[in-house]
C-alpha positions as CSV (number, residue, x, y, z in Angstrom):
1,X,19.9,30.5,-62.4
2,X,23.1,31.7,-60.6
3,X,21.0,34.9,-59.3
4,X,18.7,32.2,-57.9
5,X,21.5,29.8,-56.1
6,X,23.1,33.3,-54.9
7,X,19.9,34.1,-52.9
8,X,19.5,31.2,-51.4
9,X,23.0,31.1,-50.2
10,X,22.5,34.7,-49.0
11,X,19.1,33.2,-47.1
12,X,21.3,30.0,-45.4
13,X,24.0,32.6,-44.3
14,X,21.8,35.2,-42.4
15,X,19.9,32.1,-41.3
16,X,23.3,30.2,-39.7
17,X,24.6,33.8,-38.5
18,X,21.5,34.0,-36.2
19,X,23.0,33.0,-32.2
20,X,20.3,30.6,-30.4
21,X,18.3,32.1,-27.8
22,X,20.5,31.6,-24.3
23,X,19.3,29.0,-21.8
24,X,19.8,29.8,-18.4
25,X,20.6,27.1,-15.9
26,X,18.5,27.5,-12.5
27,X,18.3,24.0,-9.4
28,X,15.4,24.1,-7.1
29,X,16.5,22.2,-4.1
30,X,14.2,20.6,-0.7
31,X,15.1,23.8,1.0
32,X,13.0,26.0,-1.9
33,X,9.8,24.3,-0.3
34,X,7.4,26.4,0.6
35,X,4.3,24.0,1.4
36,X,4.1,20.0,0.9
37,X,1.3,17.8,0.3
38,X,1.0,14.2,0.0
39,X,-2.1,12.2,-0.4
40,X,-1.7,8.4,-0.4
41,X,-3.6,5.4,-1.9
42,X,-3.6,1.5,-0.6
43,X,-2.3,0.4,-3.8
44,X,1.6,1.9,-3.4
45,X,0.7,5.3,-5.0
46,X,1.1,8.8,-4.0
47,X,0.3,12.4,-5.2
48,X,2.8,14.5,-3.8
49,X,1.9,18.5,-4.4
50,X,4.7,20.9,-3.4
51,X,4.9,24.8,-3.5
52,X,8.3,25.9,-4.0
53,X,10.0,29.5,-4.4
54,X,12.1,30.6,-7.6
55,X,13.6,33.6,-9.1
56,X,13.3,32.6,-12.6
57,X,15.5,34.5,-14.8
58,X,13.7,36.5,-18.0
59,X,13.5,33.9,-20.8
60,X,14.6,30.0,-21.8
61,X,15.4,28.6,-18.2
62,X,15.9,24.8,-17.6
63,X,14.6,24.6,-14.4
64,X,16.1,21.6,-12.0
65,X,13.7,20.3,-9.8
66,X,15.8,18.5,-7.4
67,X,14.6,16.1,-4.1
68,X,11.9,14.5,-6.2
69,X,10.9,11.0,-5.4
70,X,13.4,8.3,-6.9
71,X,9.7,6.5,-8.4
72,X,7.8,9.5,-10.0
73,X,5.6,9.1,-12.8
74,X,7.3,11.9,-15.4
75,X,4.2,11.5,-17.2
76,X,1.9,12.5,-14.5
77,X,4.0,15.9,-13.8
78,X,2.5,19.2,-13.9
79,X,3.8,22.3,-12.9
80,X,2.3,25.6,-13.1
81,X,2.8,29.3,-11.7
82,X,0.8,30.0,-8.4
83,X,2.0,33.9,-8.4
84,X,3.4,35.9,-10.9
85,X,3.0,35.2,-15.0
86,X,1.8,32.1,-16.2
87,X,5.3,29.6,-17.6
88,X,4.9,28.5,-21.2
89,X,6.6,24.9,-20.9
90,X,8.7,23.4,-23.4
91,X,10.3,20.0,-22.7
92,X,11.2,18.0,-19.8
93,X,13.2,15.3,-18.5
94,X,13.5,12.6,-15.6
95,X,17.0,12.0,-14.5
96,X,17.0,9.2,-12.1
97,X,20.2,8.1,-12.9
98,X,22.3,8.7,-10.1
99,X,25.4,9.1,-9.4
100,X,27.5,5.8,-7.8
101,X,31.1,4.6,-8.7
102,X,29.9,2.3,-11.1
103,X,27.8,4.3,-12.9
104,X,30.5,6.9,-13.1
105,X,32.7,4.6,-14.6
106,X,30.2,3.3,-17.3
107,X,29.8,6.8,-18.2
108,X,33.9,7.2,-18.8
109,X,33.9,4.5,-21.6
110,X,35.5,5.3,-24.4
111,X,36.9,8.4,-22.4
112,X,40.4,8.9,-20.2
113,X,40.6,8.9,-16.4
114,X,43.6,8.7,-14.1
115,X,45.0,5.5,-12.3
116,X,46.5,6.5,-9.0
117,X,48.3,3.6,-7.5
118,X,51.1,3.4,-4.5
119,X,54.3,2.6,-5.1
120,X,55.4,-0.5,-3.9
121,X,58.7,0.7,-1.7
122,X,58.1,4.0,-0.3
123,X,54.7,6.7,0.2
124,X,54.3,8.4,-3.0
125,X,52.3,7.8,-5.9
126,X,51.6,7.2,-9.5
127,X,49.7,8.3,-12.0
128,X,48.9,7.0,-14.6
129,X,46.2,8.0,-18.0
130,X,44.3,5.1,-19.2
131,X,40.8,4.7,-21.4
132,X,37.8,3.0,-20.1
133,X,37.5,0.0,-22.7
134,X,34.8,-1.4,-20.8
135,X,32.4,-1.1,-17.4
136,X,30.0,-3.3,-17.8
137,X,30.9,-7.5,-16.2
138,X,34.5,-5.6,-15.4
139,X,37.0,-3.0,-15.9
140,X,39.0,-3.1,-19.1
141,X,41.6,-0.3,-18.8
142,X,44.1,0.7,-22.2
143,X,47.1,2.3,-20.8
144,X,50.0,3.6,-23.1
145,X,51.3,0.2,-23.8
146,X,49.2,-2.5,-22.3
147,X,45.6,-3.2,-21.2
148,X,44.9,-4.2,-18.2
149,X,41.6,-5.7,-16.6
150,X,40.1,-4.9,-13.4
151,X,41.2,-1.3,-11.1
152,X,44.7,-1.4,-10.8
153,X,44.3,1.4,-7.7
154,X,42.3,4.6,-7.4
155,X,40.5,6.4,-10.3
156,X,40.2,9.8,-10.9
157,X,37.9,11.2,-13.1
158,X,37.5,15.2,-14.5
159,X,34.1,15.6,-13.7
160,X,30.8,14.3,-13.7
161,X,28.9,13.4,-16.6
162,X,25.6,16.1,-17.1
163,X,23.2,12.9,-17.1
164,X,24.3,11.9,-13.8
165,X,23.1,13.3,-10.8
166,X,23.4,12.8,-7.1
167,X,19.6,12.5,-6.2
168,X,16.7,12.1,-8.7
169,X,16.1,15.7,-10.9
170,X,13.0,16.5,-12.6
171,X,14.5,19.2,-15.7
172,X,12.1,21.6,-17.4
173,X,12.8,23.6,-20.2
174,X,10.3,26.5,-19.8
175,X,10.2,30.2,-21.0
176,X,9.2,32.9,-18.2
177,X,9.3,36.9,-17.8
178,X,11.1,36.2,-15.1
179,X,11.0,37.4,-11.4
180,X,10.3,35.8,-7.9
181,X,7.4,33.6,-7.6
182,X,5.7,31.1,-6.5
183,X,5.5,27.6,-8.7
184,X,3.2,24.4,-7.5
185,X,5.0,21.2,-9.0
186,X,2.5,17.8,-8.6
187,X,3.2,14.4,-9.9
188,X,2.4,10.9,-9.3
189,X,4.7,8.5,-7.6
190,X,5.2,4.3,-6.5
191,X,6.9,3.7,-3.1
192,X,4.8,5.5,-0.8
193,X,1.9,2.9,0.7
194,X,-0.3,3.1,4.1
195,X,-2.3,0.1,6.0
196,X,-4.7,0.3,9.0
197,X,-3.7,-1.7,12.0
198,X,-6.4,-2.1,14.6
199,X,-6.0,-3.0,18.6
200,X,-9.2,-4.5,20.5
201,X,-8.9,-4.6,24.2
202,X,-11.7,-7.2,25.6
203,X,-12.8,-5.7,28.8
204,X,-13.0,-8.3,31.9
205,X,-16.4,-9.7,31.4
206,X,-16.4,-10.2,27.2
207,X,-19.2,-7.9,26.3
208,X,-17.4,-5.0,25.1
209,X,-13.6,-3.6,24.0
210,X,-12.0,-0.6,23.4
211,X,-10.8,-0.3,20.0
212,X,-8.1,1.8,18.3
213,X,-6.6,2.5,15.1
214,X,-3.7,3.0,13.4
215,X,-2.2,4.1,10.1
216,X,1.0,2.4,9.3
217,X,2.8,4.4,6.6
218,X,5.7,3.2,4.6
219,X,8.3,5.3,2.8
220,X,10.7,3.8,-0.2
221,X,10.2,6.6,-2.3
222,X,13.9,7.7,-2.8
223,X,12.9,11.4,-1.1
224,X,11.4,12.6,2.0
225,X,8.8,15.3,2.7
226,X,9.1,17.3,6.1
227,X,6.2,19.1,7.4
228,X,3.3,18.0,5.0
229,X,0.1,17.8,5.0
230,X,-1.0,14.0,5.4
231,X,-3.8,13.2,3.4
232,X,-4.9,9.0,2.7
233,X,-7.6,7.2,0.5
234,X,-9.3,4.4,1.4
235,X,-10.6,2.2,-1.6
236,X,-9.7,0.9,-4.6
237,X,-8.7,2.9,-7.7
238,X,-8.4,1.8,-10.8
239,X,-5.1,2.2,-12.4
240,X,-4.1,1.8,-16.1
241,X,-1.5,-1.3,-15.8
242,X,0.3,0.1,-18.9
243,X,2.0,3.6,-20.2
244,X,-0.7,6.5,-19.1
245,X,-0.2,10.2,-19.9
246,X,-3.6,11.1,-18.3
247,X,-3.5,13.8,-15.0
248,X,-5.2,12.0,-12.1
249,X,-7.6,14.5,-10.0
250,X,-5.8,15.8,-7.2
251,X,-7.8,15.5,-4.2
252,X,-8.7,18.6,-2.3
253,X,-7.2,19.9,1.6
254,X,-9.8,18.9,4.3
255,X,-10.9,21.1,6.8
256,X,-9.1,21.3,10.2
257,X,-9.6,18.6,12.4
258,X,-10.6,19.6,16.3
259,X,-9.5,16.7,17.7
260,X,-6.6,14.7,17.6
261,X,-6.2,11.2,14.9
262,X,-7.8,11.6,11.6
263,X,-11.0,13.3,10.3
264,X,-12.5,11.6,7.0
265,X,-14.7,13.1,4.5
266,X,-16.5,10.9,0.8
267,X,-14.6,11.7,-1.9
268,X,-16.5,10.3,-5.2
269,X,-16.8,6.8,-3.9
270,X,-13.9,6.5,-1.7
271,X,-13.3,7.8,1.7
272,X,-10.4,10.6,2.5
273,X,-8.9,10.4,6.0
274,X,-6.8,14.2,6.7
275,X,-4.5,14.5,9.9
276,X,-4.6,17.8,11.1
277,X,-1.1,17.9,12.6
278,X,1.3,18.4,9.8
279,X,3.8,15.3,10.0
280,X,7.4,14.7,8.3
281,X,7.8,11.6,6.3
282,X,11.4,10.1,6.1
283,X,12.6,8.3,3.2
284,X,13.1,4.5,4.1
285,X,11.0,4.8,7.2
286,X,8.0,2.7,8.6
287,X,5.6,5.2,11.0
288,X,2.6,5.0,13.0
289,X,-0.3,7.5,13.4
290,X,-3.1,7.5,15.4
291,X,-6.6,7.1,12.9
292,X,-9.1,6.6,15.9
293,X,-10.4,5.3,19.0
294,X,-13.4,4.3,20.7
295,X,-13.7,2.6,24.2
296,X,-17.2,0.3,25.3
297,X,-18.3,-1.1,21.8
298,X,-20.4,-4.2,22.8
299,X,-19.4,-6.9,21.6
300,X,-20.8,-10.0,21.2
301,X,-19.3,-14.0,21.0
302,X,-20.2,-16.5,18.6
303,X,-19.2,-20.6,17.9
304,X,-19.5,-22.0,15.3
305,X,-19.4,-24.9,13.5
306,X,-19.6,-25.6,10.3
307,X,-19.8,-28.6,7.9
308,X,-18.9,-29.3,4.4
309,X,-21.7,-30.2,1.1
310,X,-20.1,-33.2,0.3
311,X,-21.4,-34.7,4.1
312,X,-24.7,-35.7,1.7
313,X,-23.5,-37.2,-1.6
314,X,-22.5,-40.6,-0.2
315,X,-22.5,-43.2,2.8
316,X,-20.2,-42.3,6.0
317,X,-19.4,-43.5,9.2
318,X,-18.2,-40.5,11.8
319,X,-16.3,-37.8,10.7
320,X,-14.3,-36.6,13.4
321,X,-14.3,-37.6,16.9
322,X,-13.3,-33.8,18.2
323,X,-14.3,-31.7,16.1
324,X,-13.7,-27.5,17.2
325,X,-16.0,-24.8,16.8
326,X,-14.5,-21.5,15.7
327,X,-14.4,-18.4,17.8
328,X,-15.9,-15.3,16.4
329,X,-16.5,-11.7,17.4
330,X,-19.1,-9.5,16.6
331,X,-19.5,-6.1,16.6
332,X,-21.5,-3.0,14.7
333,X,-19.7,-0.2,13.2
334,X,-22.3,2.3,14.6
335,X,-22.5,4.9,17.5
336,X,-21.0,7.6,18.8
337,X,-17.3,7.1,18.8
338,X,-17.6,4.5,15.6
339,X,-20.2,4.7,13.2
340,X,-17.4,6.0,10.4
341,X,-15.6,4.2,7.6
342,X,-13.1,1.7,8.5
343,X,-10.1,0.8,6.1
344,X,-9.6,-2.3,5.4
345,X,-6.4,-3.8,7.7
346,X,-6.1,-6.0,10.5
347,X,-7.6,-6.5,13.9
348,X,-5.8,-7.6,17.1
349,X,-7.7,-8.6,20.1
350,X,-6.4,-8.4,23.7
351,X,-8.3,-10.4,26.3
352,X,-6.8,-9.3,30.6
353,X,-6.2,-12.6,32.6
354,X,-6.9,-12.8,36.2
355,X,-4.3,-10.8,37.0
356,X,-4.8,-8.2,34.7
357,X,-2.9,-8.9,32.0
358,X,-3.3,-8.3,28.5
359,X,-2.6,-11.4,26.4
360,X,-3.2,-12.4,22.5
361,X,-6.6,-14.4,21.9
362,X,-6.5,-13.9,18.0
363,X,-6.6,-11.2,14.8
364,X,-8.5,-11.1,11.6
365,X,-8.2,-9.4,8.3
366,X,-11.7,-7.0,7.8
367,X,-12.3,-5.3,4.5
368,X,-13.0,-1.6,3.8
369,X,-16.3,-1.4,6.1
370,X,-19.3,1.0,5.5
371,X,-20.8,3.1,9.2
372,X,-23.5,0.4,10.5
373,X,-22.3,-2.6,8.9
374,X,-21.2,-5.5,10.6
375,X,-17.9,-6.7,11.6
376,X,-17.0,-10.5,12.4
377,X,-13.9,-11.2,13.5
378,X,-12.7,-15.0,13.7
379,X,-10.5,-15.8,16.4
380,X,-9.2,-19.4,16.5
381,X,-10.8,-22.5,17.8
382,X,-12.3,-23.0,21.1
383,X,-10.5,-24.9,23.5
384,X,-13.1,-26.3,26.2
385,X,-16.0,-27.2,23.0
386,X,-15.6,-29.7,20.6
387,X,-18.2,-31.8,18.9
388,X,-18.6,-35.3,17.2
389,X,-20.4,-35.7,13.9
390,X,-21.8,-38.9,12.9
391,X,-23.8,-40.3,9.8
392,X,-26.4,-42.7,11.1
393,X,-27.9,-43.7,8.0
394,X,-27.8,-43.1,4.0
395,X,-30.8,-44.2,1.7
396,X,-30.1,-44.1,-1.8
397,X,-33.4,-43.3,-3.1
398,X,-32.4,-42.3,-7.0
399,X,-29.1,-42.1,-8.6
400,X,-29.2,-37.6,-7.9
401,X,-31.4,-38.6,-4.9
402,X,-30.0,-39.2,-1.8
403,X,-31.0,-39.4,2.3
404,X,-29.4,-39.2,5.1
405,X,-29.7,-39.3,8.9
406,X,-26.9,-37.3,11.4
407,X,-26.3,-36.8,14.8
408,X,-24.2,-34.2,15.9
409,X,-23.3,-34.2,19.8
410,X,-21.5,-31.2,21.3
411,X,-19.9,-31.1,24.7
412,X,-19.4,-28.0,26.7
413,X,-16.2,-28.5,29.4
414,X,-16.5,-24.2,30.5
415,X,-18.3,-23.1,33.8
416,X,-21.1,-21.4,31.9
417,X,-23.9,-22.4,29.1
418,X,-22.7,-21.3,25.8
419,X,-24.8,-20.9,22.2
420,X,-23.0,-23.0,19.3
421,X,-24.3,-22.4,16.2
422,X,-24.4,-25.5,13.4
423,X,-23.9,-24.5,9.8
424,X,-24.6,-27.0,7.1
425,X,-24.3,-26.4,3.4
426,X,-26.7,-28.0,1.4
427,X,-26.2,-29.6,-2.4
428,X,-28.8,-29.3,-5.0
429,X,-32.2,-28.6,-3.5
430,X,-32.9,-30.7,0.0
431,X,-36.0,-31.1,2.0
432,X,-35.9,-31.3,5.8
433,X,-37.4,-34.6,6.5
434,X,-36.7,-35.1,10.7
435,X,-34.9,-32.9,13.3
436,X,-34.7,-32.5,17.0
437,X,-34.5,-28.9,17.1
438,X,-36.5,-26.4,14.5
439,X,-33.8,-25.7,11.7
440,X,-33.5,-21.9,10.2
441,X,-33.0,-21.7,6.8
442,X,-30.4,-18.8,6.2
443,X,-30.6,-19.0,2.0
444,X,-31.1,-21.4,-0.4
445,X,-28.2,-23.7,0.4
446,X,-27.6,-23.4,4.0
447,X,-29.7,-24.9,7.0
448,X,-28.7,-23.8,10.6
449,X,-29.6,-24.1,14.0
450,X,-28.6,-22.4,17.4
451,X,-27.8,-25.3,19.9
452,X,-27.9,-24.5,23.9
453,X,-25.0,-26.3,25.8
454,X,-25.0,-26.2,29.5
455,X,-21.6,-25.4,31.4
456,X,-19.9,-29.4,31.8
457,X,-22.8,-31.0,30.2
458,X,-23.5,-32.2,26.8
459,X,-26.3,-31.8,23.5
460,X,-27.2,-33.7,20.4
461,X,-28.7,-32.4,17.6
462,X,-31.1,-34.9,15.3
463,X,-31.8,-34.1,11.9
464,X,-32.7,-36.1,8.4
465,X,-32.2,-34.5,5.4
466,X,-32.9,-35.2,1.6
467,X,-30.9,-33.4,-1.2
468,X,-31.5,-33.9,-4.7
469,X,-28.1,-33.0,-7.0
């Protein structure tokens, strides 16, 4: 029995007289870039993908990724050796903690600083040592014989707490043969987001504009990325709205553009717009970056007015005495300088006035839009067209059956003839029973017609209708 107790404590002592392996310190700072990538998606996300040079010493090394973004996904974070042996990766750690004088002096409860405070008669100084009691809704300081609340002067402190750091720190604990070499660090990361912002210039005569885009990226990161290669996504991902360890697929360089803005390419079922000219992004900054232009789309003008399914439940009298059309635009996403993928943003038209001038007639929101689809812009209301809607007769002919008798007159003050078009909603089914002008039938709810009004003069339209509910 005491042979067997003396082995063991033979064992525990060789065991406990073993040193640890050494850990070698090593930071990786902005300046250690080498190449910089950013991809961003609508949904304030980013993949950033930097290329930085280390000499890695032979062994444990916690490597200290500095100039990371302040909102990186740790669990997203990858890095691997581009030259030289592969690293065998161990732990790591995302300090965003950073250093401010209040976080400082959390830090130091429990622990001793120095109160420097004037003297009150001449230009020297005391000092004084006192323990932190508490930080946290205010200063609570113990001196020798008193505490004190609040800070009674200037505090100095001996250093700086290891889990503090001046600018977010990404720290890996890897093992490495060591030697110069190249490593690629990616990650996922909130406070990087991009919009389109579109500018339509109506030439003189309304039938076509010149159209450009723009990409409006913000930065609120916490870091910024000089020189990188731009890359956006247009559409929507979906995103685990909870804890998620999984590596998202990093989205490959695009060819070189030969022309200036942005060159797009399908990537799965989204769209990925590359800008040739490598561009810095600054963090807390707004810029603006050309995504494309096209000049002489035709365009085309459409009123319209439409009513409501309620209109032919019930007995009315006139709803509305001036009513106003709205003001649309059309135009196709096709041809030469369009006839690409659109992100979704906004669209502000510019109409000249007779002398020349560009002035604001309207914007619209338009979704992600597909080469050769349609785009429809509403403007406003016109000014010079209104209308007057008036029930001229209701027959109750069951208690779901119901007919009734309209006349819609619409008056046109411009100088030229002008196409409105009349929209009615339909409830239940309905049967067309009388009407001045041939209806079209656009689905199986909705009735519509395309009424001509001359410039200064004046149409009605006629119709009887009876819906079932």
């Amino acid at each position: 029995m005491r042979r067997n107790v003396l082995s063991v404590g033979i064992i525990l002592a060789a065991g406990m007289g073993q040193a640890a392996e050494p850990v070698r310190d090593l930071a990786s700072a902005a300046a250690d870039r080498e190449a910089v990538a950013v991809t961003v998606y609508n949904d304030d996300l980013a993949l950033v993908k930097e290329r930085r040079r280390v000499d890695l010493p032979s062994g444990l090394t916690r490597l200290s990724l500095r100039d990371v973004t302040a909102q990186m996904r740790p669990e997203t974070a990858l890095l691997r050796a581009v030259s030289g042996q592969p690293l065998s990766l161990i732990e790591q750690n995302f300090d965003f903690d950073l250093l401010t004088p209040q976080k400082l002096l959390e830090k130091y409860v429990g622990h001793e600083v120095t109160v420097i405070r004037p003297h009150p008669t001449n230009d020297s100084e005391r000092r004084e040592h006192a323990t932190v009691l508490a930080a946290g809704q205010g200063t609570v300081l113990r001196f020798a014989d008193r505490i004190e609340t609040g800070v009674p002067g200037r505090l100095a402190f001996d250093s700086v707490p290891p889990n503090l750091r001046d600018r977010p720190t990404l720290s890996i604990l890897l093992e490495a043969a060591g030697g110069k070499q190249a490593v690629e660090l990616s990650y996922l990361t909130g406070g990087l987001s991009w919009k389109a912002d579109y500018v339509a210039n109506l030439s003189t005569d309304g039938k076509s504009l010149d159209l450009n885009g723009w990409v409006t990226l913000t930065n609120r990161s916490g870091a910024g990325f000089d020189n990188s290669t731009l890359q956006l996504v247009a559409g929507t991902v979906n995103r685990v709205r909870q804890q998620d360890s999984r590596m998202y697929a990093m989205a490959a360089p695009a060819p070189a553009a030969k022309a200036m803005g942005a060159t797009q390419e399908a990537l799965l079922d989204y769209h990925l717009y590359s800008f040739e000219r490598p561009t810095s992004i600054a963090d807390n900054q707004t810029k603006q970056l050309a995504l494309l232009s096209a000049s002489a789309v035709p365009v085309r003008r459409e009123y319209l007015l439409a009513g409501n399914d309620w209109y032919y439940r019930d007995r009315y009298g006139q709803i509305g005495q001036k009513l106003k059309p709205a003001v649309f635009m059309e135009f196709e996403n096709r041809g030469g300088q369009l006839g690409k993928p659109l992100p979704a943003g906004i669209v502000r038209v510019y109409a000249r006035d007779s002398k020349g001038a560009a002035q604001f007639v309207g914007e619209d929101r338009i979704a992600h839009t597909a080469k050769n689809e349609k785009l429809q812009l509403r403007l406003g209301e016109a000014f010079d067209i209104t209308a007057e809607r008036k029930q001229t007769s209701y027959r109750k002919i069951a208690d779901n059956v119901g007919e009734s008798a309209w006349r819609i007159e619409l008056r046109n003050a411009k100088d030229e003839a002008v196409s409105v078009k009349v929209q009615e909603p339909m409830p239940g089914d309905w049967e067309m029973v009388q009407e001045s002008q041939k209806h079209n039938k656009e689905s199986a709810r909705v009735a519509s017609w395309n009424v001509a009004v001359p410039a200064g003069g004046a149409t009605v339209l006629e119709y009887a209708v009876r819906v079932k509910w």
